[in-house]
N, C-alpha and C positions, 0 to 999 in steps of 0.2 A: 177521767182520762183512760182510767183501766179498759172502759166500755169502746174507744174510739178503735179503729181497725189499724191494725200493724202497714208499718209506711211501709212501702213493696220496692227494692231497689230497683233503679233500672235497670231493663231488660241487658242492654249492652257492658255495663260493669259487672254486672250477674254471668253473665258467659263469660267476661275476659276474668275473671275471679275463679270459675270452676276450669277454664279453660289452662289455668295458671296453674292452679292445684295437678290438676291432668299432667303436665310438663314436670311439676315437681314428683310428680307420682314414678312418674317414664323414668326421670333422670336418675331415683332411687333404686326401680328393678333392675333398669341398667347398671346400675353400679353391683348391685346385690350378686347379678348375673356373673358379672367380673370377677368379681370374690368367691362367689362358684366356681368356676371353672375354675380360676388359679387354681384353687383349693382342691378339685379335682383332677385335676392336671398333675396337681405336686402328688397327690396320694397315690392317681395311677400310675408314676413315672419311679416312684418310690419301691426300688424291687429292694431297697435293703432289709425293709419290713418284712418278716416272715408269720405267717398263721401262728399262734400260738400251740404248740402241741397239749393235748391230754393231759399227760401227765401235768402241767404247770397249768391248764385249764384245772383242776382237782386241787393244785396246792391253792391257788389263787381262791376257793372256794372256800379251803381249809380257813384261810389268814381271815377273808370276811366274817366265820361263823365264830371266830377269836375273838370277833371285836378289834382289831389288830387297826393301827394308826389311820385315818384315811389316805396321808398322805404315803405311806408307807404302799398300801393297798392300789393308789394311782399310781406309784410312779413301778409295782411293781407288774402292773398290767402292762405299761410301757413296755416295759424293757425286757418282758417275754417274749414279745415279738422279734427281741435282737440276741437271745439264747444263745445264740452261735459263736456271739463275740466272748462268752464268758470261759476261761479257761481252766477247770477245778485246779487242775494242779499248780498254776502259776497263781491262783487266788491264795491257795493256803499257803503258796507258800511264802507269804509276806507277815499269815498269823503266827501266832504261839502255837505248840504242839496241839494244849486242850482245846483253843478256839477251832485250830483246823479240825480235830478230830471230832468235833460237835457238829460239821457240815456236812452230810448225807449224800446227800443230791443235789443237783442243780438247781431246782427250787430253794434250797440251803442257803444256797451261796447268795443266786438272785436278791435274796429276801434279807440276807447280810448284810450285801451292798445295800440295800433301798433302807435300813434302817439303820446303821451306823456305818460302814464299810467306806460309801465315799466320803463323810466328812473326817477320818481316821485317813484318808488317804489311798487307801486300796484300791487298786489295780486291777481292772477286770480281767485281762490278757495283755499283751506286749503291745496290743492295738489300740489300746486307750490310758492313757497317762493322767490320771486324775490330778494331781496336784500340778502336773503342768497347764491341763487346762483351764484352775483356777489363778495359777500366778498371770496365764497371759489374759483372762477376760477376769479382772476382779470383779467386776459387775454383776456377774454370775454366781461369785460366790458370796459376795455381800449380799443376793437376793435369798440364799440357802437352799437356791435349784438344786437336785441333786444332779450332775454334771453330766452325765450320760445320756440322763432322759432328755436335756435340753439339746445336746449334742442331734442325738436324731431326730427330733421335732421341728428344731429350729438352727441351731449351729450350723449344721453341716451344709444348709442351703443360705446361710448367712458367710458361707466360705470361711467359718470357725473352727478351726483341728484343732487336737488334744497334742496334736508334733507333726511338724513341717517335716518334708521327705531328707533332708541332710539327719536332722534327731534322729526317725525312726531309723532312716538305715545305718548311722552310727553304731546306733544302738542294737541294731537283731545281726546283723551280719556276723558270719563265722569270720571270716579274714579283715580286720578293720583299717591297715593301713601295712604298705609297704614294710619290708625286712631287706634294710642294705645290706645284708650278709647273705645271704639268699642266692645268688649266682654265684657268689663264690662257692657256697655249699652245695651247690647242683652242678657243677659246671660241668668236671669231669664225667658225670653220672649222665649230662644230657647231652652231651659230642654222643654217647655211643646209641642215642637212642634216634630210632624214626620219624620223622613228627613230618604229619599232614596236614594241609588245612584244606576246606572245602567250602566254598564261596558260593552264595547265590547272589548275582548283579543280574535284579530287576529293574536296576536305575542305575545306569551307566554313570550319570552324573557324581553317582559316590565312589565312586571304585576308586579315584587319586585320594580319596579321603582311608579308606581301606590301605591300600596300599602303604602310606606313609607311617599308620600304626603297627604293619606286617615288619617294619623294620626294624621294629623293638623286640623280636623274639630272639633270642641270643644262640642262635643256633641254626644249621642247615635246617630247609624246607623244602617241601613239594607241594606245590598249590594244584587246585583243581577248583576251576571254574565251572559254572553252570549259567548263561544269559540267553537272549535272543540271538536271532541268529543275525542281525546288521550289526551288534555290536560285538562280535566274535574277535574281530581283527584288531579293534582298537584295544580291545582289555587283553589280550595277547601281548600286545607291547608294553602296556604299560607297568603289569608284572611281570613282564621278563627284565624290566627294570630293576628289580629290590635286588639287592647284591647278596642276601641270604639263601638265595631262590632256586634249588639246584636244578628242579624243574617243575612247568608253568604248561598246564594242561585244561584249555577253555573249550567247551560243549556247547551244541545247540540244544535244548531239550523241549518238549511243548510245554506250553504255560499252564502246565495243571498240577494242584500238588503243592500250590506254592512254592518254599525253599524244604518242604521234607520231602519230595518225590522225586525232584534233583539229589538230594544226599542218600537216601535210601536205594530208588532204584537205578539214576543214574549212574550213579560214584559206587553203590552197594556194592562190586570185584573190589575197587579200591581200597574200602575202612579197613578192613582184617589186613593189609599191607604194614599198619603203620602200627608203632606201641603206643603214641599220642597224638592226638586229633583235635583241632579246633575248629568249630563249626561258628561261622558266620553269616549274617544276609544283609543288604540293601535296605534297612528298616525304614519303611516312612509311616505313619502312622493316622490316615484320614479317621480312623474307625473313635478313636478313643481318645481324648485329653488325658487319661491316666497314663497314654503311652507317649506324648509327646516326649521329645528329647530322650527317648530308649534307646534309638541309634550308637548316639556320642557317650551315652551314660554307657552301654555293653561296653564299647573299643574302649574307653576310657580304663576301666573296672576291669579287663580282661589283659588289654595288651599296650595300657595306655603309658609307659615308660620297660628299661630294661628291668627294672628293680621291681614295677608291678608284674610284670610277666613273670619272671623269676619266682617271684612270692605264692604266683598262682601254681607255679609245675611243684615248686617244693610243694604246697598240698596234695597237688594232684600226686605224685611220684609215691607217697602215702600210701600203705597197703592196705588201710583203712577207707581212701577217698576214692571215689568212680569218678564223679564229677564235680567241676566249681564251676560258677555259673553268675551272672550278676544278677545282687537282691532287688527283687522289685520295691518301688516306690510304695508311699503309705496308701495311698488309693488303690492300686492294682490289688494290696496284701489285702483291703478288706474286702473288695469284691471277690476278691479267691476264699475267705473266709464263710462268706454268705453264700456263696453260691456251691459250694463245697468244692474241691477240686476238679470235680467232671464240670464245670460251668452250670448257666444258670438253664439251659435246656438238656436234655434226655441222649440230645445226638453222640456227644461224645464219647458217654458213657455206653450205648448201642453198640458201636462201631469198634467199642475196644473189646465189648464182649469174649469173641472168639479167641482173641488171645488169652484174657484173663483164664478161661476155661482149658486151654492148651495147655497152659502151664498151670494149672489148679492151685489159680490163685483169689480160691471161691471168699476169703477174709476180704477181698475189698470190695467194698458194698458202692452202690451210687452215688452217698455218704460219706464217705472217706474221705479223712484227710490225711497228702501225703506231700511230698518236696518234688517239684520238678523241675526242668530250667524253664523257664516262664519267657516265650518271645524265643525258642531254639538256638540261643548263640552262647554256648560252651565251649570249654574244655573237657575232654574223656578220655576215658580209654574204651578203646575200640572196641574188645572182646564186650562189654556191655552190652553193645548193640547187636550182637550175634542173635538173641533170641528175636526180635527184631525183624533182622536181614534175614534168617530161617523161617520167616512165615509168608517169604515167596510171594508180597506183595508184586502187582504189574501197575502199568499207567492207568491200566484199566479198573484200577481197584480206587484211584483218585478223584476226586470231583475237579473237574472242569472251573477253572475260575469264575465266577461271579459275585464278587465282594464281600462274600461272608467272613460273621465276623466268628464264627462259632459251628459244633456241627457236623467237622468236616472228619474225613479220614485222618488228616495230617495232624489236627486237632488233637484226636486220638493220640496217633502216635507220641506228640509233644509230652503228652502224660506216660504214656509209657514207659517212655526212657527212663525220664525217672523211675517209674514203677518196676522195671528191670534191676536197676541199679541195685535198689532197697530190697526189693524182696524175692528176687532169683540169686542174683550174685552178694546180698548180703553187707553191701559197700554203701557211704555215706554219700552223701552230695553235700556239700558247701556252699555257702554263698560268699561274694566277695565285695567288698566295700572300698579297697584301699588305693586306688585311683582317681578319687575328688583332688585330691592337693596336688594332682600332676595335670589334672583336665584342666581344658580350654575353657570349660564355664569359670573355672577356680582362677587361671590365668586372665581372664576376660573380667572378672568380678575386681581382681588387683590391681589391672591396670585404671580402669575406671578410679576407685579409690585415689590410689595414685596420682594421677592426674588432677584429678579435684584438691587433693589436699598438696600439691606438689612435692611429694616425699617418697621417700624409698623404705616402703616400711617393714620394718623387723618385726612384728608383732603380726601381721597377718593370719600365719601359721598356728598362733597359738589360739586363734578365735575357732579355727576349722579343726584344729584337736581337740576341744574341748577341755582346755584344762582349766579347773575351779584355781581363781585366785583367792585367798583368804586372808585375812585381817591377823595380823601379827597379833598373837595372845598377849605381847610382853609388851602394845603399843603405849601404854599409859606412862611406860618410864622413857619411852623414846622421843625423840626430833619434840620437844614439848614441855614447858615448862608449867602447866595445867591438867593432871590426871587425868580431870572428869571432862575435858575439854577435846575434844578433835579440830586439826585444821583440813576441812575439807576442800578441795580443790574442785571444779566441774567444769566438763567441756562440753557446750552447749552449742545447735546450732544457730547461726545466724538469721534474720529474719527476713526472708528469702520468702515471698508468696510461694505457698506449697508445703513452705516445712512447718511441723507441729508440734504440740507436746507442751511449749515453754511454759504455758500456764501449770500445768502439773511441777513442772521441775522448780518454779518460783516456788509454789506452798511448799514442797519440800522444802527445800531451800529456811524458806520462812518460820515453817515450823522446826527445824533444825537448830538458827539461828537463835529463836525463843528459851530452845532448851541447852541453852549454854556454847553451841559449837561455831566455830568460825570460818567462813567459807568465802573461797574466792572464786570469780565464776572466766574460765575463757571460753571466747566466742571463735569458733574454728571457721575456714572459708571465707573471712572478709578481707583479707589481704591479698592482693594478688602479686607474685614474682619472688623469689628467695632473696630478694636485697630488702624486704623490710621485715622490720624485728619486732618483738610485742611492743603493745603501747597501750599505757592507759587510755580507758573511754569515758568520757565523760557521757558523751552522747549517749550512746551505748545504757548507763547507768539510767540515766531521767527516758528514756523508752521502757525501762523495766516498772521504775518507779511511778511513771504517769499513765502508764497502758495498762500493766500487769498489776503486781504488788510492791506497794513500798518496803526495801530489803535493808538490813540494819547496816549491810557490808559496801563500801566502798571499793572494793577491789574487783573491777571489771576491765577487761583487758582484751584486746582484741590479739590473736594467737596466730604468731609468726610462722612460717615456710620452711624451717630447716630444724636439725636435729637440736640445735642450741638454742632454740626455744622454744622444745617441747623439753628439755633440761629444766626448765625452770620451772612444769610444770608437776608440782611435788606433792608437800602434805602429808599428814597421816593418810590418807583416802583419795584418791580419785577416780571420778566417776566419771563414764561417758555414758551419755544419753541419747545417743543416736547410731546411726548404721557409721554414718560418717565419722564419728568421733570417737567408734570405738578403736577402728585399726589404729591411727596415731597413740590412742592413747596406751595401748598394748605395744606400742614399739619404744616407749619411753626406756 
């Protein structure tokens, strides 16, 4: 048989056989193609990534020629590319004296972090929260990633932050929340003073929104508008409205210049009139998601009650402050980070040129990083702007609208101001945070809750301050006749396609149970109307126990509409596990 000739398949299974391979071949580079591009698509869209400079080229040299960990050695190739984000000073100062005073240079630190630093918890700069972003993605820290490296590889295009924009600006703002004493403490001091505001309405449609925040400034005003010229007459009326308003002065100006060539050289006789000035515009934001909702977040943060407002001139009135200014969001601060304050092209920093050299302010490099108001809507004082108004800008010194995002003369100027403030006159800038709990998102967020849980809830407030509730030290002798026992209580959502999580909160639950403790669990949102009151579930129970895990506790209850029973809802501990279930369970 060895001798007889190989049976020859037919010709036509033989083409549809390679002609099949051929198709799985196509469907593979196709796919491979796909995977490329993403993959270079993500790499070239990725300008947070920077060249690794020299000097960290050299250490990174030094650490291999050590024998130094490999993973240590990747993750610290990474994270040279993002050098920017590391801040010496705020790194050590989280060490002990000798730890910090053993870190050199910025290869030091880097090489800290990548080899013990993040799992110690350490903080690269105020822009990266290590241990919060291992509480929110456990998954990341049960892999032993080091948290940074993933953050830019992978996180940040997985819409994974180390702090949601309410944390970070909690957190970095100079002014963090309202002072109800504050008009009282200014009041006398701001009847005698001047105050300006100076408007740019490039969109008519906001200006009753403008307006109606203009009302919370607690004191006489003169306004000066800047729009097109068909909407002159209408915005005339409508702040000759504000009963604060002693006079309301609107301009045609050209469309060039954005909202600084209106305030500079339109209004520029104007600013040295006034001893405080608030500068505003018509924000919409096509250009950027970092900047959605900047509009409402400025007015908010600036003039968004009388007690915010207040809070901001008490700073301001400061003979230490020039300007307050609302804190940009967590996205805006890192891209001002990366791209260093002149932005990520050469234009702005060109165009400011000639000033910096006027005033021989040769210390700021292209490099620099320094505070400005971010998006031009302040509070000032006016003399600031002197150097500024003295450099005799015309219309003719502005670019011409055409959608830029970056670049421009006005650009410039935006940095300048600040760069005046700090280093001609010597005066701080501020940022202000303390009008979230009087905004409309805040109001907009409570009413919703509200509504859903049908309550009036007292605890709202305390979700948006931030305040740590903590475990009574002395709980063992209290409400409890079992030391090593807790009776925990949990408000859990209902099971409502959509809502998640329950699997998590049973093994809790379960293994809780295991270890001694007693727990009862209410179900929020399944009652509708305030005329019914908790009530055991039996249902409720056998859906946990037949779907999820069987739970040792008996006590499932579905969770009534009014304040007398969420009375009942007690215990050494209670937990809420949801958006929804926190505000009630903070109003208890």
């Amino acid at each position: 048989m060895s001798g007889m000739p190989k049976k020859r398949h037919p010709l036509g299974l033989l083409s549809g056989a390679v002609q099949g391979i051929r198709d799985s071949t196509a469907r593979i580079r196709r796919r491979l193609a796909g995977v490329r591009a993403k993959t270079n698509t993500t790499t070239a869209n990725n300008r947070r990534r920077k060249k690794t400079s020299p000097e960290l080229q050299d250490y990174l040299a030094e650490l291999q020629a050590k024998g130094s960990r490999k993973k240590v050695i990747r993750d610290f190739r990474e994270l040279a590319h993002y050098a920017y984000v590391f801040s010496p000073e705020h790194y050590k100062s989280q060490l002990n004296e000798e730890d910090a005073k053993s870190l050199k240079s910025i290869g030091d630190i880097i090489h800290h972090y990548c080899d013990c630093g993040f799992s110690l918890g350490i903080d690269p700069s105020h822009l990266f929260d290590t241990d919060n972003y291992f509480s929110k993605y456990p998954d990341i820290k049960e892999s032993g990633l080091n948290p940074m490296v993933h953050f830019f590889k992978f996180g940040i295009h997985e819409n994974r932050y180390s702090m949601d924009d309410i944390h970070f600006m909690r957190k970095m703002a100079d002014i963090k929340k309202p002072n109800p004493s504050a008009l009282d403490e200014i009041k006398e001091k701001l009847q005698k003073k001047k105050v300006g505001i100076f408007l740019h309405i490039f969109y008519p449609e906001l200006a009753e929104t403008i307006a109606t925040y203009l009302k919370n400034i607690p004191c006489n005003i003169d306004i000066f508008v800047s729009t097109k010229e068909e909407s002159v007459k209408t915005l005339r009326g409508i702040f000759e409205r504000i009963n604060n308003a002693q006079k309301v002065e609107v301009r045609h100006f050209e469309n060039v210049g954005r909202d600084v060539a209106p305030f500079i050289v339109g209004f520029g006789t104007e600013i040295p009139n006034y001893e405080l000035i608030l500068k505003l515009h018509s924000k919409k934001s096509p250009h950027s998601d970092a900047l959605s909702g900047w509009f409402l977040h400025c007015l908010d943060n600036l003039i968004g009650s009388e007690a915010i407002t207040a809070t901001n001139l008490k700073a301001l009135l400061s003979s230490e402050t020039g300007i307050v200014y609302p804190i940009e969001n967590y996205a805006l601060s890192l891209g001002i980070q990366h791209d260093s304050c002149w932005g990520h092209e050469d234009g702005n920093y060109a165009k400011a040129k000639p000033f910096l050299n006027r005033h021989n302010l040769d210390q700021i490099k292209r490099d620099s990083q320094f505070r400005f108001p971010t998006g031009t809507m302040f509070w000032c004082k006016p003399e600031l702007l002197k150097p500024i108004l003295d450099w005799d800008l015309s219309w003719n010194d502005f670019d011409e609208e055409g959608g830029q995002i970056d670049g421009t003369i006005a650009h410039s100027i935006e940095r300048l101001i600040g760069l005046s403030t700090t280093e001609i006159f010597r005066q701080k800038l501020q940022t202000t945070y303390c009008g979230y709990s009087h905004s409309k998102q805040h109001l907009s967020d409570k009413l919703v809750i509200e509504k859903r849980n049908k309550l009036k809830i007292d605890g709202f407030e305390k979700v948006i301050q931030f305040k740590p509730q903590q475990l009574d030290q002395n709980w063992s002798s209290q409400n409890n006749t079992n030391p090593k026992s807790l009776h925990i209580h949990w408000v859990i959502p209902n099971f409502t396609p959509g809502l998640g999580g329950h699997m998590t909160i049973f093994r809790t639950i379960d293994y809780l149970e295991r270890c001694g403790h007693q727990c009862t669990i209410w179900i929020h949102s399944e009652l509708k109307g305030n005329d019914k009151p908790n009530r055991l579930s039996s249902l409720h129970k056998r859906v946990i126990d037949q779907h999820f895990i069987p739970l040792q506790t008996d006590q499932v209850y579905m969770l009534g509409n009014n304040q007398g029973d969420l009375d009942l809802v007690c215990g050494d501990i209670v937990i809420a596990t949801d958006r929804m279930s926190t505000y009630p369970v903070l109003g208890m």
